[in-house]
Phi, psi and omega in degrees: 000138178276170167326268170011307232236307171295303172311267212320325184292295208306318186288323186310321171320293175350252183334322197273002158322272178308321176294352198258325183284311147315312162300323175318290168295356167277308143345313201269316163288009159288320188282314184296324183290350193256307160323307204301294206322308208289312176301300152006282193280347201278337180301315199301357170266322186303334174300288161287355151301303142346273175281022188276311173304303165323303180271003161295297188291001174265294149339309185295322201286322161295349168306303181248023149280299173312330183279019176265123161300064207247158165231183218250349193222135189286172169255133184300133124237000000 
């Protein structure tokens, strides 16, 4: 192979190195943005699972407060 012939195989490396390289780091940030998204939604259910319970349990408390055989005025005896 002449000089010539050899720089070009060499430069062909380089670049397809670097093109390797570059795709990598566009992986690695898709994967981290994709991780995020996904913790992201999963805090935003947990959240609303949280407060699904919180007004179960406010319901409920209401719930057995109405159920007390109580009346709202007391009575003369």
């Amino acid at each position: 192979m002449t000089p010539h012939q050899t720089l070009t195989v060499a430069v062909i490396g380089g670049v397809a190195a670097l093109l390797g390289l570059v795709l990598l780091v566009l992986l690695a940030l898709a994967l981290y943005l994709l991780a995020a998204r996904v913790l992201e939604l999963y805090d935003a259910y947990r959240e609303r699972r949280a407060h699904a319970r919180e007004q179960a349990a406010e319901l409920a408390t209401l719930h057995a407060i109405n159920a007390l055989p109580t009346t709202r005025h007391p009575t003369d005896s």
